[in-house]
C-alpha positions as CSV (number, residue, x, y, z in Angstrom):
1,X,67.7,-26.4,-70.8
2,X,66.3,-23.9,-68.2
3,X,65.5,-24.9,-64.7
4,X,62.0,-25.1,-63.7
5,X,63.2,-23.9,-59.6
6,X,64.4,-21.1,-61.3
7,X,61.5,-20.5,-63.2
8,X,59.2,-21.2,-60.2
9,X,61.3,-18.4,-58.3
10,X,61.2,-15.9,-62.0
11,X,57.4,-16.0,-62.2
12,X,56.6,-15.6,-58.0
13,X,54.5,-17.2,-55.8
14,X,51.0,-19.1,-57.0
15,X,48.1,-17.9,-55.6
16,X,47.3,-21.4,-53.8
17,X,50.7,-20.3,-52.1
18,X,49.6,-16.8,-51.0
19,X,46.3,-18.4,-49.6
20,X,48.0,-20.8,-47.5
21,X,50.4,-18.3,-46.0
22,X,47.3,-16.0,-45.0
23,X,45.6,-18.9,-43.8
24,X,48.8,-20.0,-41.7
25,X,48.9,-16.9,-40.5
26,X,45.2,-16.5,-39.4
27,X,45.5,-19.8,-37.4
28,X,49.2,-18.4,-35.9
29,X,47.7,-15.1,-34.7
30,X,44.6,-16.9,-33.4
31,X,47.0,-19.6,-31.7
32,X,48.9,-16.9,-29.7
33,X,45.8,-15.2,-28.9
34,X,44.6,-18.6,-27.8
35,X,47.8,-19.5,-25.7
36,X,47.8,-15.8,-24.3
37,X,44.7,-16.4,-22.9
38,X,44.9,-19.8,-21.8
39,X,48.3,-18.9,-20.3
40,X,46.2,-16.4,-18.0
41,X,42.6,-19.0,-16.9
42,X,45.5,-21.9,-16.6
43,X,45.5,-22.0,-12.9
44,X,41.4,-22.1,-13.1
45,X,41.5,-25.0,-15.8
46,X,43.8,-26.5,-13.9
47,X,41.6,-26.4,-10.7
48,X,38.5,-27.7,-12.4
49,X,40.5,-30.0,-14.3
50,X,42.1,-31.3,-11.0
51,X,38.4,-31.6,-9.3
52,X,36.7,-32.9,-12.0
53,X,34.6,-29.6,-13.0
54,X,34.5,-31.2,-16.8
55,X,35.6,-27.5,-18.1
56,X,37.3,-27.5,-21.1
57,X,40.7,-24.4,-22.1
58,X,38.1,-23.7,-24.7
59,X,35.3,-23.5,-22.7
60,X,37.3,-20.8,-20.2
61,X,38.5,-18.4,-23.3
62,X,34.7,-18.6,-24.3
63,X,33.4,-17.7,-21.0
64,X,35.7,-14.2,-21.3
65,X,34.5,-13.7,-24.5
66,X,31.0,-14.3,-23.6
67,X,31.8,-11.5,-20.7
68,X,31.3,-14.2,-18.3
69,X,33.3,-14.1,-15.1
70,X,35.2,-17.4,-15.5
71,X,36.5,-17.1,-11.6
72,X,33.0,-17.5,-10.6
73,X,32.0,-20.4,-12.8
74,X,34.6,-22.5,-12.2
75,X,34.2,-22.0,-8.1
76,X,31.0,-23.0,-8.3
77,X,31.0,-25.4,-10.5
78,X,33.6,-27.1,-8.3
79,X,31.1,-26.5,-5.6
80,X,28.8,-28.2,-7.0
81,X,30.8,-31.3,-8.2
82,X,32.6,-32.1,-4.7
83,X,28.9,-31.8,-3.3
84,X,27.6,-34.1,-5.5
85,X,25.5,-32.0,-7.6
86,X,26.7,-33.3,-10.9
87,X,23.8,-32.3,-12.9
88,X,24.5,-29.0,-13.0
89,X,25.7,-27.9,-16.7
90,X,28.0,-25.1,-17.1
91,X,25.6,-23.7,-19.6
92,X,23.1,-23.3,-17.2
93,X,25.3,-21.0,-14.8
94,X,26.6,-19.0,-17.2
95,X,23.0,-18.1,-18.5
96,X,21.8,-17.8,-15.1
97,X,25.3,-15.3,-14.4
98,X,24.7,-13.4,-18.3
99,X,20.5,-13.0,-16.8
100,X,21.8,-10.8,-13.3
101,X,21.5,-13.7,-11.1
102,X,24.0,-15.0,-8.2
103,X,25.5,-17.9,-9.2
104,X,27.6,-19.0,-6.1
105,X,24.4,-18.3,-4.0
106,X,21.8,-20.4,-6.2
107,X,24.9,-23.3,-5.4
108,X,25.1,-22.8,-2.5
109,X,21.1,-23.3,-1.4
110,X,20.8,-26.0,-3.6
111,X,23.9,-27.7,-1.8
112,X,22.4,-27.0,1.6
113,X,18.5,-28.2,0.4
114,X,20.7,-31.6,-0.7
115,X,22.0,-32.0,2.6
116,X,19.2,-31.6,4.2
117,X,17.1,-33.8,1.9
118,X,14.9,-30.7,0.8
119,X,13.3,-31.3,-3.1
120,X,14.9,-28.3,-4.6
121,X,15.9,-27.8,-8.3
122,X,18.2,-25.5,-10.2
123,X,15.3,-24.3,-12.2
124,X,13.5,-23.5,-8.9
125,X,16.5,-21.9,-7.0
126,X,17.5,-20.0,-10.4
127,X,13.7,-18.6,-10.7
128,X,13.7,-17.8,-6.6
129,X,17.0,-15.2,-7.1
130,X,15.7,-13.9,-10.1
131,X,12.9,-13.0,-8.3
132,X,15.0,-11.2,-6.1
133,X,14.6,-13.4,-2.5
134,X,17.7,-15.0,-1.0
135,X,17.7,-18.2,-2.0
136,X,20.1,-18.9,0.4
137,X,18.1,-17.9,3.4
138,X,15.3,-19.5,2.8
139,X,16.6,-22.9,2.2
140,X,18.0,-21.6,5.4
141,X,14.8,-20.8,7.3
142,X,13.7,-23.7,5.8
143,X,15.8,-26.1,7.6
144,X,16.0,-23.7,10.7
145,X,12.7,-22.1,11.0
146,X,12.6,-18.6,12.7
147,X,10.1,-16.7,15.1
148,X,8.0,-13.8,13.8
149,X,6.7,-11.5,17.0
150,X,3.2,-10.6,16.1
151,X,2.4,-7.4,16.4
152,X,6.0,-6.6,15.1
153,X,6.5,-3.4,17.3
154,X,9.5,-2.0,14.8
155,X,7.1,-2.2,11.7
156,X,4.0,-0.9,13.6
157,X,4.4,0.9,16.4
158,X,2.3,-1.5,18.6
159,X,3.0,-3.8,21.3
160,X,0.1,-5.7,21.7
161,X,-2.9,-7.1,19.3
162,X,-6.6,-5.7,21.3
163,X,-9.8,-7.9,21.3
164,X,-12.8,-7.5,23.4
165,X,-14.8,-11.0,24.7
166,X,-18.5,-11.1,24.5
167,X,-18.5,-9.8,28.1
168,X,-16.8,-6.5,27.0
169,X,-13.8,-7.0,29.1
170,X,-10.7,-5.6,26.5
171,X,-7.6,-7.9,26.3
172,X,-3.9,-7.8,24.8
173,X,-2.1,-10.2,23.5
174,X,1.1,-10.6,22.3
175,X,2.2,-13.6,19.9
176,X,5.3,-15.4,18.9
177,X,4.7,-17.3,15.5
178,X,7.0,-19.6,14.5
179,X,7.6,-19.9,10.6
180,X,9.7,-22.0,7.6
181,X,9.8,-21.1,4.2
182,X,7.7,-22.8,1.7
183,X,9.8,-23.1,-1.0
184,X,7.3,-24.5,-3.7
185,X,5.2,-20.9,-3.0
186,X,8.6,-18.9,-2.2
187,X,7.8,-17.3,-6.1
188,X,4.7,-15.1,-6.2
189,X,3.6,-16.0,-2.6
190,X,2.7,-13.7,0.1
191,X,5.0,-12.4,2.5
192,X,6.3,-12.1,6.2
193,X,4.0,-8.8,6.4
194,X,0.9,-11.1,5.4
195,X,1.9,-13.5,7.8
196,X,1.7,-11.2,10.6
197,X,-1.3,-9.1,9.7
198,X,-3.2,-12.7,9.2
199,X,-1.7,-13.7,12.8
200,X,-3.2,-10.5,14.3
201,X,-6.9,-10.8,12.6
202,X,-7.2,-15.0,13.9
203,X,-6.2,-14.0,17.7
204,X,-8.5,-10.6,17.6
205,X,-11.1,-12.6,15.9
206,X,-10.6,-15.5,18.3
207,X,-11.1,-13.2,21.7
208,X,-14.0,-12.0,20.3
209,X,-15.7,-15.3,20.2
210,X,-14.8,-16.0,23.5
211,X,-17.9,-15.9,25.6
212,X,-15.9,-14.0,28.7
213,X,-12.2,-12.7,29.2
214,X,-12.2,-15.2,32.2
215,X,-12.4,-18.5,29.5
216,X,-9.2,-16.6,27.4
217,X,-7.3,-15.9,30.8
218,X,-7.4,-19.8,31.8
219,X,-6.9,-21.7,28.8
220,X,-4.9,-19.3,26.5
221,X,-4.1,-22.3,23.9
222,X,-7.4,-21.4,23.0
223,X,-6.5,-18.7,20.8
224,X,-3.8,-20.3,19.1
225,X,-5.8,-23.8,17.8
226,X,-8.4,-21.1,16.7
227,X,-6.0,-19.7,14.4
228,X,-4.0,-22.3,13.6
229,X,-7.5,-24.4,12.3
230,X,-7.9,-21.4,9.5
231,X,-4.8,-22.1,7.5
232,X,-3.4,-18.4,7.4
233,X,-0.3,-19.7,5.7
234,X,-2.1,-20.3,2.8
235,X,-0.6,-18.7,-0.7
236,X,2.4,-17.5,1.2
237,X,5.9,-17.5,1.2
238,X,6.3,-19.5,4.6
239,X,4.4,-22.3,6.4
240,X,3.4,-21.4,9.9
241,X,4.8,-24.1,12.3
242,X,3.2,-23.2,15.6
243,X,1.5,-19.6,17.5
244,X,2.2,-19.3,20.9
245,X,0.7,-16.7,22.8
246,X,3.6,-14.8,24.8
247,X,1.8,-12.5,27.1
248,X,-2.1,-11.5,27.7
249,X,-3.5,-8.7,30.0
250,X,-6.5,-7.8,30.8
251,X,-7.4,-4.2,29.6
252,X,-10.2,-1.8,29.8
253,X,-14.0,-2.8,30.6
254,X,-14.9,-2.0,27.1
255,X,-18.4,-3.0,27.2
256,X,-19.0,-0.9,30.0
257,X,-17.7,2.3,28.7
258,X,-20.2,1.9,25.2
259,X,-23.0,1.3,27.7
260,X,-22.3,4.3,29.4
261,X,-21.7,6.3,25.7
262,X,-25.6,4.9,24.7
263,X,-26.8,5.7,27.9
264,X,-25.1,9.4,27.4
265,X,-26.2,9.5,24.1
266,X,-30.1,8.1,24.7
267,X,-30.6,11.0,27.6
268,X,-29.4,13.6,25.0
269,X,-31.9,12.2,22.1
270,X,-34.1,12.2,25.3
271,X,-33.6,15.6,25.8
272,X,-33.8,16.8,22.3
273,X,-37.1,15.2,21.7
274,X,-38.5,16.8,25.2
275,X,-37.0,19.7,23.6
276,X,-39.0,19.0,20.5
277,X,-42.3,18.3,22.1
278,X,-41.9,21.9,24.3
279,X,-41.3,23.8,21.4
280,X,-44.4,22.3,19.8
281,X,-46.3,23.1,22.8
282,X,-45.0,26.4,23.4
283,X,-45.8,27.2,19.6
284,X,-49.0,25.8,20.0
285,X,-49.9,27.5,23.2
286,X,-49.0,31.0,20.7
287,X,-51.4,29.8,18.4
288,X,-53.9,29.5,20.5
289,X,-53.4,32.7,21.9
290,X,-53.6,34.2,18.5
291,X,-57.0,32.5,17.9
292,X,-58.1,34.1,21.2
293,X,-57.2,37.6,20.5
294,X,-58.8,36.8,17.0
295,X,-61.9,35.5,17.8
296,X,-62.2,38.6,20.0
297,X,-61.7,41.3,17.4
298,X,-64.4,39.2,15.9
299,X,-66.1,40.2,18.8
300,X,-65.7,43.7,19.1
301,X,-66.6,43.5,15.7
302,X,-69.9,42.4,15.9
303,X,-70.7,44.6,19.2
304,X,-69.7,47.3,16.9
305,X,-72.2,46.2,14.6
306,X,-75.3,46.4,17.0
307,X,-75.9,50.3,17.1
308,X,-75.2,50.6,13.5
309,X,-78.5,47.7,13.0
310,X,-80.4,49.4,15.5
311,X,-80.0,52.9,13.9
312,X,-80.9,51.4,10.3
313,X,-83.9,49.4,12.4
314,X,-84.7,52.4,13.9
315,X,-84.6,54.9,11.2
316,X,-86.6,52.3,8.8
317,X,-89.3,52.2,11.3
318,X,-88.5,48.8,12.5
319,X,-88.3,50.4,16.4
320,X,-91.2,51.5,18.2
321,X,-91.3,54.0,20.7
322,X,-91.2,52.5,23.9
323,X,-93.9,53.0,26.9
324,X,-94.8,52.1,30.1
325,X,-96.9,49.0,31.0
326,X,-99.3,50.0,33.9
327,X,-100.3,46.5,35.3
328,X,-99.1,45.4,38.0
329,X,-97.8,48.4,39.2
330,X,-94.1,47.7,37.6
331,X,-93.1,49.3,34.6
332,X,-90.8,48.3,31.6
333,X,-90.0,49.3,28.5
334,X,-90.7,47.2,25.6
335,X,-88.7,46.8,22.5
336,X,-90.3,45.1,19.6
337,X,-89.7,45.0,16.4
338,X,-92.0,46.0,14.2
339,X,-93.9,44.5,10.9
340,X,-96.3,46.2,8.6
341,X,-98.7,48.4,10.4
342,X,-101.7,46.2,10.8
343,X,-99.9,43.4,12.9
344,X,-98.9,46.6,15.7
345,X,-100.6,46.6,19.2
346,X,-99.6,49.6,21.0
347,X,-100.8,50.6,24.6
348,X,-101.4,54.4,25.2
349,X,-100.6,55.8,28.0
350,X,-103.6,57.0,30.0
């Protein structure tokens, strides 16, 4: 009677066989893969496993072939945990890591906010380094706000911020604004340029209300509660914590100088229009002239016109000869002209 071992052996392995060897050896090579890799993050599990990071062998091989850097996670998660921030997932850092964002920063800001009792989120601190601010120096500024010179002389090339009072009397000012970050605006608010320029237009606008320079000089607060009461911080990136005003002088008599410039510039529209009026009259006196010299050709015109009427008078018969008048002695020589013949009276000399 044959043996069925031997038979077994004569006819080869069964397929269920084969598949279970590949299987095997799938789960073999992935195992060494597995322990090769776990044998190079052990000294990180080991850390987060020591501090309580809650990060699992798995979770480590994952991160590498997620092309996360593990080293990073695991810091800050252990940050985070030993600062009490246990509400932190892993998940969230390594999207916020895969999205180009700092990881150990964003921990870092949102451990200093905690300490210093400031309401700030991961959400919030993940969306603020996205955005491309430091996170961690404005929960910085924040805590310790920072001064802002207004004008800022690198930035603008000026020293001092120019207002004239109502009396014309220039001054210059220079201001020291002291500033924290608003963190709930930090994203899509306004920044330190806006502050600055804002700053500048309150303390111009307020020396120009100002009814003399002398009011300004005394009582220099002035300025700042006039700015302050607008709310300049409004839609931006910090919140204005006080303006004081560093220096004020007392610049050129403004006023003065335009009244002089109208004064200049009413004698020369003065002068023009005297200008204006002795063209007019010189042009005029020309015109009259002309009509003279016309209204005497008209003249010789018509004297010219006399013999040529007395000739056609005369030649017509209009003229009579003249004669001599024997009177009184005198005599004279009369002209007359003449009608038809029966209205004539001549006298003949004797």
């Amino acid at each position: 009677m044959p043996n069925p071992q031997a038979l077994v052996l004569a006819q080869g392995p069964s397929p269920g066989m084969i598949a279970f060897l590949v299987v095997a050896g799938v789960l073999g090579i992935i195992g060494l893969v597995f322990v090769v890799m776990f044998a190079r993050y052990f000294k990180l599990w080991l850390r987060a496993f020591v501090t309580r990071a809650s990060i699992s062998p798995l979770g480590l091989v994952f991160m590498s072939l997620r092309k996360v850097n593990p080293q990073i996670i695991v810091d800050a998660k252990i940050m985070a945990v030993q600062a009490g921030l246990t509400d932190i997932t892993t998940e969230s850092m390594e999207a916020h890591y895969l999205a180009g964002g700092n990881v150990r920063r964003c921990i870092q800001a949102l451990i200093a906010a905690h300490r210093a009792r400031i309401d700030l989120t991961w959400d919030t601190a993940a969306a603020i380094d996205l955005a491309g601010r430091n996170v961690l120096e404005a929960v910085q500024t924040s805590v310790d706000p920072k001064v802002i010179d207004c004008p800022d002389n690198r930035r603008h090339g000026r020293s001092t911020l120019d207002g004239v009072a109502k009396d014309g009397i220039q001054l210059k000012a220079r201001a020291r604004v002291t500033v924290r970050t608003n963190l709930a605006q930090l994203v899509g608010g306004a920044t330190e340029e806006t502050v600055i320029a804002r700053v500048g237009e309150g303390i111009v606008s307020a020396i120009g209300s100002a009814e003399t320079h002398k009011q300004v000089l005394a009582n220099p607060v002035v300025i700042a509660k006039a700015v302050l009461s607008k709310g300049l911080d409004a839609h931006t990136a910090y919140e204005i914590v006080s303006i004081d005003i560093a220096d004020i002088d007392v610049g050129d008599n403004v006023g003065a100088r335009l009244m002089a410039d109208q004064a200049e510039a009413d004698m020369r529209i003065a002068r023009a229009k005297a200008e204006e009026r002795r063209a007019q009259a010189v042009a005029r006196e020309q015109e009259m002239k002309a009509m003279t010299e016309e209204s005497r050709a008209k003249v010789v015109l018509a004297e010219a016109e006399v013999p040529r009427a007395m000739a056609d008078a005369f030649r017509n018969g209009h003229l009579r000869s003249p004669g001599v008048e024997r009177g009184n002695g005198a005599g004279s020589v009369a002209i007359a002209a003449g009608g038809d013949s029966s209205g004539e009276s001549s006298d003949e000399p004797d």
